[in-house]
PyMOL Python script that loads the backbone (N, CA, C, O; Angstrom):
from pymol import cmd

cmd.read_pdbstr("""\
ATOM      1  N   UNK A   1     114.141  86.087 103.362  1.00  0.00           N
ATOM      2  CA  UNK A   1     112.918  85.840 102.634  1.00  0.00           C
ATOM      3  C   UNK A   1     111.936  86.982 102.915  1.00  0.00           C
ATOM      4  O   UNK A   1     111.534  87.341 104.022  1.00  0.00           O
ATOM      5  N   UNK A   2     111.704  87.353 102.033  1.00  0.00           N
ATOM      6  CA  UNK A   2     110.131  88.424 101.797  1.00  0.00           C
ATOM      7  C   UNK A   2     108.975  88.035 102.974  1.00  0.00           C
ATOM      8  O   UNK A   2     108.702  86.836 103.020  1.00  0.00           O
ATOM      9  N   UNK A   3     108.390  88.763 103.762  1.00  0.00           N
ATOM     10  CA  UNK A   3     107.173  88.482 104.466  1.00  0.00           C
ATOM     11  C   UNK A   3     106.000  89.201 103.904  1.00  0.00           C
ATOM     12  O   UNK A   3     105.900  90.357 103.492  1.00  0.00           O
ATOM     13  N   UNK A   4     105.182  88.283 103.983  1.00  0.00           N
ATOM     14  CA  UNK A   4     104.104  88.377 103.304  1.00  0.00           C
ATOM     15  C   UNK A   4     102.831  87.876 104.382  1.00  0.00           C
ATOM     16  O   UNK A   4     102.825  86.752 104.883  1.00  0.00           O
ATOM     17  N   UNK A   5     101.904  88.776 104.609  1.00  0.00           N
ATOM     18  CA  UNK A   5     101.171  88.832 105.977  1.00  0.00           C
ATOM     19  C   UNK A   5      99.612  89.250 105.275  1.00  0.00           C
ATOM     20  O   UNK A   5      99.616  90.326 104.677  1.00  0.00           O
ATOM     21  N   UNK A   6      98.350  88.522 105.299  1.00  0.00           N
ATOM     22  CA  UNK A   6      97.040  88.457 104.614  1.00  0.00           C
ATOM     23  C   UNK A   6      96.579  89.448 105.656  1.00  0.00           C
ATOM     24  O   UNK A   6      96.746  89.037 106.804  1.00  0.00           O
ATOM     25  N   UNK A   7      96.064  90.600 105.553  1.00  0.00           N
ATOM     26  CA  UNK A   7      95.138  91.540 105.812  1.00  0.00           C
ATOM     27  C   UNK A   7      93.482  91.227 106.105  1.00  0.00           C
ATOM     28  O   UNK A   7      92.938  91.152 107.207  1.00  0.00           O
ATOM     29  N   UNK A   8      92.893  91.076 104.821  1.00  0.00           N
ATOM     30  CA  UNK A   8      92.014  90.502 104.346  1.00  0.00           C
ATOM     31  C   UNK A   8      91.945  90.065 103.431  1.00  0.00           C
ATOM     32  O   UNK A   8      92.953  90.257 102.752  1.00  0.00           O
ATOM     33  N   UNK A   9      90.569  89.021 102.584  1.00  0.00           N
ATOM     34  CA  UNK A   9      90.198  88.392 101.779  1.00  0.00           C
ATOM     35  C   UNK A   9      88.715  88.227 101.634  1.00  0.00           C
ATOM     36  O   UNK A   9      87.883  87.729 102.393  1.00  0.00           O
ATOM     37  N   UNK A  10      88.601  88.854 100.299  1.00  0.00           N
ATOM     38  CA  UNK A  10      87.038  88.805 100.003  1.00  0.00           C
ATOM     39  C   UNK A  10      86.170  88.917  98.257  1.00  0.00           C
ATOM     40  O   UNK A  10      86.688  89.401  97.250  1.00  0.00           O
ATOM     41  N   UNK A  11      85.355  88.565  98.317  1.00  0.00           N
ATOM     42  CA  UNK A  11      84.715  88.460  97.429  1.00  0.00           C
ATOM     43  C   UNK A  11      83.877  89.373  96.798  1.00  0.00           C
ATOM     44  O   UNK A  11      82.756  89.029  97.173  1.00  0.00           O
ATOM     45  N   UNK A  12      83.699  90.772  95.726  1.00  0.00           N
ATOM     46  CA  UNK A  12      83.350  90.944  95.277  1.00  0.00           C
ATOM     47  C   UNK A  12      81.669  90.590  94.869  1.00  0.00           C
ATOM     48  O   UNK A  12      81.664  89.648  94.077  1.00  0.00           O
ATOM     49  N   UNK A  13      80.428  91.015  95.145  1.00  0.00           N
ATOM     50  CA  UNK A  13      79.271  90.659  95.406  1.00  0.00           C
ATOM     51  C   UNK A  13      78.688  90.717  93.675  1.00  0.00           C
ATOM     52  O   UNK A  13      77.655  90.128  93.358  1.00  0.00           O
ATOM     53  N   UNK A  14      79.511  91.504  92.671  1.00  0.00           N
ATOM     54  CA  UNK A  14      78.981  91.887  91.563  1.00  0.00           C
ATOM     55  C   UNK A  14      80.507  91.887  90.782  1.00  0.00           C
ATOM     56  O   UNK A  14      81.447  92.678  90.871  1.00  0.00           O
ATOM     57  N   UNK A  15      80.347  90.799  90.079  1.00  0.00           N
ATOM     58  CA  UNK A  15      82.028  90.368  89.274  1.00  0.00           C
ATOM     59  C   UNK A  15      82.352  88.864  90.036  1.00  0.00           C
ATOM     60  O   UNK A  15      82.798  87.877  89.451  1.00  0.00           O
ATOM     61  N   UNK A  16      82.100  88.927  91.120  1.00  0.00           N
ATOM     62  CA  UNK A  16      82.461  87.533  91.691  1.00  0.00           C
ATOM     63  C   UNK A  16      84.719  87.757  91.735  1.00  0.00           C
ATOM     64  O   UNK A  16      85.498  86.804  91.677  1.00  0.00           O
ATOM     65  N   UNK A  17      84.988  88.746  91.808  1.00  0.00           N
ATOM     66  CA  UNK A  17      86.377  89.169  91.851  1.00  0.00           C
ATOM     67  C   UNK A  17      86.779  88.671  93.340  1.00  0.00           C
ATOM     68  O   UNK A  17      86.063  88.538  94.332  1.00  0.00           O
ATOM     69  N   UNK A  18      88.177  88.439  93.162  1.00  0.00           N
ATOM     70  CA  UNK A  18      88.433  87.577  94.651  1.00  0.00           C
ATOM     71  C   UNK A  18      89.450  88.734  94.947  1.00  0.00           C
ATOM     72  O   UNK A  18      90.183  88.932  93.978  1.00  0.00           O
ATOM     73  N   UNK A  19      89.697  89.560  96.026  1.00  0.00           N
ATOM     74  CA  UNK A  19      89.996  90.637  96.614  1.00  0.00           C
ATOM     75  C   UNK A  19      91.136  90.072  97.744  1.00  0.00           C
ATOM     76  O   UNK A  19      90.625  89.511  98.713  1.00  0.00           O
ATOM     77  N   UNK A  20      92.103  90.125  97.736  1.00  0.00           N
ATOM     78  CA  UNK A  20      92.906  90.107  98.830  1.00  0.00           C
ATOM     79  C   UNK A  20      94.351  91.082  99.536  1.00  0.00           C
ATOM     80  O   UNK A  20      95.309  91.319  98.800  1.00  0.00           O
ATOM     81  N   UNK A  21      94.342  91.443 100.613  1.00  0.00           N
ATOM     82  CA  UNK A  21      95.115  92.769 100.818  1.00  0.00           C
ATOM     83  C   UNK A  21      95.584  91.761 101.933  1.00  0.00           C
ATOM     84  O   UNK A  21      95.044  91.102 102.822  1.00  0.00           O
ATOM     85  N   UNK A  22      97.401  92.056 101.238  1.00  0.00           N
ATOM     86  CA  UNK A  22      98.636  92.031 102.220  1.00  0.00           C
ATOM     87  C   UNK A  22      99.184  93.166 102.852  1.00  0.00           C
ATOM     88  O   UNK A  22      98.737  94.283 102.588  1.00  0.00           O
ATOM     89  N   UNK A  23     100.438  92.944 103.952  1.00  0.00           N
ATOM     90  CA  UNK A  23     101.643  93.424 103.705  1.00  0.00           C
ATOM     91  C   UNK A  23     102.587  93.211 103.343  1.00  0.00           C
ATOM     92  O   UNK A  23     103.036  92.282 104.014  1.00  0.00           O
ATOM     93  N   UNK A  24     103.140  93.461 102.749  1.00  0.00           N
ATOM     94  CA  UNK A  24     104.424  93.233 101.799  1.00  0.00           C
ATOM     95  C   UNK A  24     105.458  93.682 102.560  1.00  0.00           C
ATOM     96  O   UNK A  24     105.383  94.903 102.691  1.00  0.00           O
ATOM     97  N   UNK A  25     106.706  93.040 103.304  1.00  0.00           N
ATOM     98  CA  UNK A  25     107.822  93.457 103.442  1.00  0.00           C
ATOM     99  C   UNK A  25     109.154  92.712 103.022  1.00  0.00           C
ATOM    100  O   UNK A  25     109.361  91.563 103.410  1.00  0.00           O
ATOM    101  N   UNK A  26     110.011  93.363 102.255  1.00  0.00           N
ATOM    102  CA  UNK A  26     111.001  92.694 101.889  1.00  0.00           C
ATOM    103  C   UNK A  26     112.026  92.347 102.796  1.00  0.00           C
ATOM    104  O   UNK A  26     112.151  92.957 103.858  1.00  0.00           O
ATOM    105  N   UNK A  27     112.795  91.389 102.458  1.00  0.00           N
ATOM    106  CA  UNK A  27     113.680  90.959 103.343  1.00  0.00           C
ATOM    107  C   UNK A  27     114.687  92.239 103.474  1.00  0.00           C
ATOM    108  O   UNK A  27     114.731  92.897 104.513  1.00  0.00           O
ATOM    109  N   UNK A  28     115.413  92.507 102.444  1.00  0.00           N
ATOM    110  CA  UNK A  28     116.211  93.877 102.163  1.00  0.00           C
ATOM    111  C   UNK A  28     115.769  94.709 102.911  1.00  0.00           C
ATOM    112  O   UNK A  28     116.741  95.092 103.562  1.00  0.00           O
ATOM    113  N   UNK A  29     114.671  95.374 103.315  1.00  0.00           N
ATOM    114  CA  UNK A  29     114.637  96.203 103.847  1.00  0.00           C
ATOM    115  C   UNK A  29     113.693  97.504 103.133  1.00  0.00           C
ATOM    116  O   UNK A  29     113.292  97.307 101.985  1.00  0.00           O
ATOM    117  N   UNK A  30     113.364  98.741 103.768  1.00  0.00           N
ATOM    118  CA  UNK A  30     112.576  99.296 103.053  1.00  0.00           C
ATOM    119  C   UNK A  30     111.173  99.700 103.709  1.00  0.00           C
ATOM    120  O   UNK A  30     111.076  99.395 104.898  1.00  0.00           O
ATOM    121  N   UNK A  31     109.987 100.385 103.083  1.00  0.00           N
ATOM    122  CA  UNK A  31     108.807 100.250 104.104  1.00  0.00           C
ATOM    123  C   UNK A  31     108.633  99.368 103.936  1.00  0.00           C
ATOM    124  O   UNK A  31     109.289  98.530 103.316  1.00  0.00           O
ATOM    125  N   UNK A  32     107.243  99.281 104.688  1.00  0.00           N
ATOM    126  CA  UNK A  32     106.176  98.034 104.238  1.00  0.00           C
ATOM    127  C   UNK A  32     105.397  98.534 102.779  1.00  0.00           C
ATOM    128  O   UNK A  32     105.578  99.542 102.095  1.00  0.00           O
ATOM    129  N   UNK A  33     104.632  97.597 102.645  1.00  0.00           N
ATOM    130  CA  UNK A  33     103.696  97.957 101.182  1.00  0.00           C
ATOM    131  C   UNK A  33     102.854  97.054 101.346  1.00  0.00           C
ATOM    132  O   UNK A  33     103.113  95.891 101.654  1.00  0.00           O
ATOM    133  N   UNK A  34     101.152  97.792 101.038  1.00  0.00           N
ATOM    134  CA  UNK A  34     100.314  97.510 101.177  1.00  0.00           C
ATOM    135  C   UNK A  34      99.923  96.712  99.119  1.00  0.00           C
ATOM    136  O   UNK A  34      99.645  97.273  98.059  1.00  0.00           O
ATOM    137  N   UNK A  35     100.119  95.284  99.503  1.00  0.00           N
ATOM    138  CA  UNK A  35      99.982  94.524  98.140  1.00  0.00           C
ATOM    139  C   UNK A  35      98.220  94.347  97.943  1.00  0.00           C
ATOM    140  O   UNK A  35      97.491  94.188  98.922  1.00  0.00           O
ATOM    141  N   UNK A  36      97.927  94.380  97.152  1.00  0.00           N
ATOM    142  CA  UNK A  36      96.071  93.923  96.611  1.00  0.00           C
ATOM    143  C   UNK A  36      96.619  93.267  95.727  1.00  0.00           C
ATOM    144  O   UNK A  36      97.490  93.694  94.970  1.00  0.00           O
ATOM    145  N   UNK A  37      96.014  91.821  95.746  1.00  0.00           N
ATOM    146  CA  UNK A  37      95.786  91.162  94.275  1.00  0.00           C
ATOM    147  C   UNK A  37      94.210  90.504  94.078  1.00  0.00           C
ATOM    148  O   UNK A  37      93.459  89.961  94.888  1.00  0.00           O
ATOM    149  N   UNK A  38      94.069  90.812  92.606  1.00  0.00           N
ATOM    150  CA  UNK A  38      92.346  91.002  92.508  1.00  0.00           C
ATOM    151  C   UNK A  38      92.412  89.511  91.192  1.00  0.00           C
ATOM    152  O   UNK A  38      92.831  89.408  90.039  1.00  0.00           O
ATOM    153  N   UNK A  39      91.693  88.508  92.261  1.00  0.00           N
ATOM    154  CA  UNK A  39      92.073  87.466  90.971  1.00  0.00           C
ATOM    155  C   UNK A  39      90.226  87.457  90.024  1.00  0.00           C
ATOM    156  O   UNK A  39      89.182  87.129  90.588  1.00  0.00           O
ATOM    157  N   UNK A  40      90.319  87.825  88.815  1.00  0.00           N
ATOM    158  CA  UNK A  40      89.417  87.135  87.871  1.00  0.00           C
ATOM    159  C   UNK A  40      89.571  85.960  87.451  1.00  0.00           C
ATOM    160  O   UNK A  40      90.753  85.740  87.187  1.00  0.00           O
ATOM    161  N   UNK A  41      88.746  84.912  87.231  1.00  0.00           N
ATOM    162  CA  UNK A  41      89.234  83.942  87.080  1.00  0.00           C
ATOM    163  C   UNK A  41      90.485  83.295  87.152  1.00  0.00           C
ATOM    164  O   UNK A  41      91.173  83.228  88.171  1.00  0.00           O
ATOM    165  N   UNK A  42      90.735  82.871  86.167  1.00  0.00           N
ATOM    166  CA  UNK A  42      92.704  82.265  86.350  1.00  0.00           C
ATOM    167  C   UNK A  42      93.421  83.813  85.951  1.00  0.00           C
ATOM    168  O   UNK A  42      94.526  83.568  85.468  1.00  0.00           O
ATOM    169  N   UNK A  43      93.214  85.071  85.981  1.00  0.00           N
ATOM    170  CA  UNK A  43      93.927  86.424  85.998  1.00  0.00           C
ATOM    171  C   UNK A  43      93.951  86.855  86.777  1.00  0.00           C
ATOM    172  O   UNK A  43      92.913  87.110  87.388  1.00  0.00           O
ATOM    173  N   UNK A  44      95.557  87.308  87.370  1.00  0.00           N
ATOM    174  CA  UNK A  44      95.519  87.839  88.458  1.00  0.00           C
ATOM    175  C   UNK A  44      95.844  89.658  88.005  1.00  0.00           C
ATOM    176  O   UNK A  44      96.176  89.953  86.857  1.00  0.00           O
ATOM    177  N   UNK A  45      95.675  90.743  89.137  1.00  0.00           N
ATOM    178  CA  UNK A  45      96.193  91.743  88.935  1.00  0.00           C
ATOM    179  C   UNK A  45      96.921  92.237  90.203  1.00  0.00           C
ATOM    180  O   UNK A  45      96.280  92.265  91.254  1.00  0.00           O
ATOM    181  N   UNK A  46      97.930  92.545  90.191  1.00  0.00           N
ATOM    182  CA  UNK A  46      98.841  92.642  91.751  1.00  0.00           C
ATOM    183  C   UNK A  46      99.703  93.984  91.649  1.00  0.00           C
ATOM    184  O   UNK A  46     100.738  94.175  91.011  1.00  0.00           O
ATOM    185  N   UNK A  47      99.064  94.755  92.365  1.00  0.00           N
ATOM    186  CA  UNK A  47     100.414  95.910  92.740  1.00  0.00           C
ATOM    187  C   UNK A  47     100.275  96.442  94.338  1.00  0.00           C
ATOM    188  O   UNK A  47      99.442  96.208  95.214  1.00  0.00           O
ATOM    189  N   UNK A  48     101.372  97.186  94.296  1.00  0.00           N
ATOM    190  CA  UNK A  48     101.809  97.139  95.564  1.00  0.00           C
ATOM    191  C   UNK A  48     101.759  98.930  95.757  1.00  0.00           C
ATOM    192  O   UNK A  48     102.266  99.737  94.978  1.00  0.00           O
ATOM    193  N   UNK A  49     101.124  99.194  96.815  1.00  0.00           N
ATOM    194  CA  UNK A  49     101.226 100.880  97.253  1.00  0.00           C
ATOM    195  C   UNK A  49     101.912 101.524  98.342  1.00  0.00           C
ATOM    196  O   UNK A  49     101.430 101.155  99.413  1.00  0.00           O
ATOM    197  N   UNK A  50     102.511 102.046  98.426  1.00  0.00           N
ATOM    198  CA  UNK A  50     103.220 103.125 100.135  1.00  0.00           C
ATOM    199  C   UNK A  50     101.979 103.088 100.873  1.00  0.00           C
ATOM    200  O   UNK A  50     100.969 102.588 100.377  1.00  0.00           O
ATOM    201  N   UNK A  51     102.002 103.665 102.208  1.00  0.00           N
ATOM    202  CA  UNK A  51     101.632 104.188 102.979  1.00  0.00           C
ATOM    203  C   UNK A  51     100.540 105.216 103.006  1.00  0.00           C
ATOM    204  O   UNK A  51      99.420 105.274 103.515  1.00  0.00           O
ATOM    205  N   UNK A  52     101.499 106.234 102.054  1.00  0.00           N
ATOM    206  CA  UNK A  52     100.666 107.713 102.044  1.00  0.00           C
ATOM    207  C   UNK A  52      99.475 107.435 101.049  1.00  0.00           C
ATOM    208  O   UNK A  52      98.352 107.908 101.226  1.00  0.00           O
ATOM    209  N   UNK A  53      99.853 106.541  99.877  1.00  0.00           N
ATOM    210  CA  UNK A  53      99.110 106.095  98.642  1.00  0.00           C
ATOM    211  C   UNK A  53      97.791 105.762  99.470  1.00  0.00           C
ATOM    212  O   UNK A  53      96.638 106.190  99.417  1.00  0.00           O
ATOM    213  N   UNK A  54      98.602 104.591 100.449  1.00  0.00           N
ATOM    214  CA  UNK A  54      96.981 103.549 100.555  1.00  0.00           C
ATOM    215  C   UNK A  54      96.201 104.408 101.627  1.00  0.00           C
ATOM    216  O   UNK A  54      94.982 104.237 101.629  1.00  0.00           O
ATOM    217  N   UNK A  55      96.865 105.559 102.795  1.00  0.00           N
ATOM    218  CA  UNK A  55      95.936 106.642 103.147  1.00  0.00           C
ATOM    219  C   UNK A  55      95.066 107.041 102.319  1.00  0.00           C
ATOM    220  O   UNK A  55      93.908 106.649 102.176  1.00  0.00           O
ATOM    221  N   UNK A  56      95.736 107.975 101.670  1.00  0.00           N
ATOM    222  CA  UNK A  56      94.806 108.663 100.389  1.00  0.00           C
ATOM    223  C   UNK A  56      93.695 108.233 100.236  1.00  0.00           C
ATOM    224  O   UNK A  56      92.646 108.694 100.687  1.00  0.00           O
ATOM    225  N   UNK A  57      93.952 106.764  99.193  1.00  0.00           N
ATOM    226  CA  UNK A  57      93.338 105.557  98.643  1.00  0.00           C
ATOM    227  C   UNK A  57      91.935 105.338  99.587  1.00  0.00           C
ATOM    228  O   UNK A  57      90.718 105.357  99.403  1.00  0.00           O
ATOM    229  N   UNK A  58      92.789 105.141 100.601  1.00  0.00           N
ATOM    230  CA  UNK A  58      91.226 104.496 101.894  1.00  0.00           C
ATOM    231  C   UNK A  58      90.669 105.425 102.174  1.00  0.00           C
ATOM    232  O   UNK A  58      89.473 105.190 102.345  1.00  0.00           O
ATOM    233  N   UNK A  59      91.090 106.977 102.396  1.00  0.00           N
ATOM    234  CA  UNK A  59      90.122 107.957 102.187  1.00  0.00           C
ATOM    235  C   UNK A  59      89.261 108.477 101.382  1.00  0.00           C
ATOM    236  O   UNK A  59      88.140 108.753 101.808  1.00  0.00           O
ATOM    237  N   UNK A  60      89.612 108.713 100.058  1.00  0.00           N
ATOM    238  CA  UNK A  60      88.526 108.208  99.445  1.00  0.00           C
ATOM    239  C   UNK A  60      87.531 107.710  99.146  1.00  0.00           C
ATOM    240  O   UNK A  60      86.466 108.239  98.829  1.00  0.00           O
ATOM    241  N   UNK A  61      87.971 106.032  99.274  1.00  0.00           N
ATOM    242  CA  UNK A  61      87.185 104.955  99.606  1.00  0.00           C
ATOM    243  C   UNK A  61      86.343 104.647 100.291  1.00  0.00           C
ATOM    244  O   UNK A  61      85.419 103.909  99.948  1.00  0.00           O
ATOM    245  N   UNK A  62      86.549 105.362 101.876  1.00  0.00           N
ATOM    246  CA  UNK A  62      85.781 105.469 102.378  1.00  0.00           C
ATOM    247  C   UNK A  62      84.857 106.912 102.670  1.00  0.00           C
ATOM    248  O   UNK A  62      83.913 106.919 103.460  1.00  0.00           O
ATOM    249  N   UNK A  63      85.258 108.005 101.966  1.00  0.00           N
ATOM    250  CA  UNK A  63      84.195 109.479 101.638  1.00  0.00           C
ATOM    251  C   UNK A  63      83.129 108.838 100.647  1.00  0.00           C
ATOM    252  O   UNK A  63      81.925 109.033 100.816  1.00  0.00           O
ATOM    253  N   UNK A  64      83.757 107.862  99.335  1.00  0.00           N
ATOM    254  CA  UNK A  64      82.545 107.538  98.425  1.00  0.00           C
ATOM    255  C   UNK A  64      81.475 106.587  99.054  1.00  0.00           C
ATOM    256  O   UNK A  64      80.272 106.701  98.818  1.00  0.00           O
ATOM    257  N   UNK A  65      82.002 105.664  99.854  1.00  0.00           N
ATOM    258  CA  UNK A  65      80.951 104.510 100.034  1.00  0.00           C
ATOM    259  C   UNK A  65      80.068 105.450 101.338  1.00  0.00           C
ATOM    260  O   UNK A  65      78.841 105.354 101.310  1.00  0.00           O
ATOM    261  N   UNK A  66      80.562 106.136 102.200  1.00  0.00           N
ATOM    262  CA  UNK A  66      79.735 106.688 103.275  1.00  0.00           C
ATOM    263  C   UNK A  66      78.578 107.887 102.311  1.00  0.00           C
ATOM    264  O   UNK A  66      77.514 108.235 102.824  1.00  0.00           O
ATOM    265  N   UNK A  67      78.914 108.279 101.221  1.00  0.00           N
ATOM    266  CA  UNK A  67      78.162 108.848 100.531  1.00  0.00           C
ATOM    267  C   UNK A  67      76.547 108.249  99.680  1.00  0.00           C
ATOM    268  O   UNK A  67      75.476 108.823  99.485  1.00  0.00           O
ATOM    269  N   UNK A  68      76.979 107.030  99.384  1.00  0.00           N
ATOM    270  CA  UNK A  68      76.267 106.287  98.770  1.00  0.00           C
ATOM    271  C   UNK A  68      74.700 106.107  99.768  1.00  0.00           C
ATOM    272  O   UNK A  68      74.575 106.042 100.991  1.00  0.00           O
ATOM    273  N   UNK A  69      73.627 106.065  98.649  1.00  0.00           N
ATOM    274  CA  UNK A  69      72.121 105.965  99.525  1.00  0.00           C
ATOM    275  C   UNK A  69      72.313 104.637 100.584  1.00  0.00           C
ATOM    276  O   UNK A  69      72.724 103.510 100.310  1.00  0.00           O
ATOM    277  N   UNK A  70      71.938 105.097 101.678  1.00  0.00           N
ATOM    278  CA  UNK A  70      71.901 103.813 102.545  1.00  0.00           C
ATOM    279  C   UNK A  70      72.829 103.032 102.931  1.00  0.00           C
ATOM    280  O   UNK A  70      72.988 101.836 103.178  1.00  0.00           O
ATOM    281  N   UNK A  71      73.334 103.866 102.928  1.00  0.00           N
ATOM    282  CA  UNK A  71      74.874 103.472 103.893  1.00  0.00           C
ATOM    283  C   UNK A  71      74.918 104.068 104.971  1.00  0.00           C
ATOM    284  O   UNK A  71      75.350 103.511 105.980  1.00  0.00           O
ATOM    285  N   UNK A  72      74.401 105.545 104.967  1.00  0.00           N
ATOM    286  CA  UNK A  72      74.598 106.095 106.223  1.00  0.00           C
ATOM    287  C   UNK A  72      74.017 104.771 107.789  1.00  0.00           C
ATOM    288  O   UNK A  72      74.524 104.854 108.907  1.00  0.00           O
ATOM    289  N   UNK A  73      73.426 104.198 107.589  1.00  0.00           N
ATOM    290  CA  UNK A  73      72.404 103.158 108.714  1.00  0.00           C
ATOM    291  C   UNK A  73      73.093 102.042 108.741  1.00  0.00           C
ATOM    292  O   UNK A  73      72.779 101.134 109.511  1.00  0.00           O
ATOM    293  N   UNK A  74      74.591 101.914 107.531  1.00  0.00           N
ATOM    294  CA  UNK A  74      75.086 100.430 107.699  1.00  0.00           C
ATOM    295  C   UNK A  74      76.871 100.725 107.789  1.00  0.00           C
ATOM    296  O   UNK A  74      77.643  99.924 107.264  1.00  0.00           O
ATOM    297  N   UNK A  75      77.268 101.704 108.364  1.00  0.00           N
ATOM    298  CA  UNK A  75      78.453 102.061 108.964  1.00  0.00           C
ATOM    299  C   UNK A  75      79.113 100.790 109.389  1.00  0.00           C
ATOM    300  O   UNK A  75      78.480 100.014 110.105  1.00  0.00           O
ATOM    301  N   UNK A  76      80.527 100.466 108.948  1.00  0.00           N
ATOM    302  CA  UNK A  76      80.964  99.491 109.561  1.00  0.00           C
ATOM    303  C   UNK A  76      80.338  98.311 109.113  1.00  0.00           C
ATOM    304  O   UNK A  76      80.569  97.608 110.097  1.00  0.00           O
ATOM    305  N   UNK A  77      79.592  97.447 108.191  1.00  0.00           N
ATOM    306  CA  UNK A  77      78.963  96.739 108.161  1.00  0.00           C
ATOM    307  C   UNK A  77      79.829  95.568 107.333  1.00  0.00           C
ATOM    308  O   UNK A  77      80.097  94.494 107.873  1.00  0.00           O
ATOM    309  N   UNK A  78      80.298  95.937 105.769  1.00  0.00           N
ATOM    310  CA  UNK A  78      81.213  95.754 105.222  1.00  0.00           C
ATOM    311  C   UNK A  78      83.239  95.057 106.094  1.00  0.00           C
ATOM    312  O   UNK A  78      84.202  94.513 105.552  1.00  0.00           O
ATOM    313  N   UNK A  79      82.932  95.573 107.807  1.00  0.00           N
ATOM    314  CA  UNK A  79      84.326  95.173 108.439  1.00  0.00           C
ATOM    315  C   UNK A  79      84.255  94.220 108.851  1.00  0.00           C
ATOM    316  O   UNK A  79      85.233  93.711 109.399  1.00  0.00           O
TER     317      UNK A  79
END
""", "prot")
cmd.dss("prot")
cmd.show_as("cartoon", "prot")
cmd.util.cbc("prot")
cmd.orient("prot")
């Protein structure tokens, strides 16, 4: 059977979007994979990324938001 392990879970402050990050490992074998599924109402959207992807990804992620006015004073706040 597939393991499936909740990361986090959260809520979207603007959309009201329900945010949740697994790991994904198959029984078969293989890496892991970092799953997000972003439910809108009764719609879900679910894909699954590598490693290097969700590096990338979180780098990014986190160059834009440390950029943003007034963030610099709330580091970590969001964890």
């Amino acid at each position: 059977m597939d393991t499936v392990t909740s990361l986090d879970k959260f809520r979207v402050p603007i959309g009201n979007q329900e945010i949740e990050l697994q790991q994904f490992i198959f029984e078969a074998g293989g890496m892991p994979l970092l799953r997000t599924r972003i439910r809108e109402a009764s719609r879900f959207t679910i894909f699954d990324v590598d490693p290097v992807t969700a590096a990338r990804w979180g780098k990014v992620l986190c160059a834009w938001a440390a950029a943003q006015p007034g963030m610099a004073d709330r580091e970590g706040d969001a964890i």
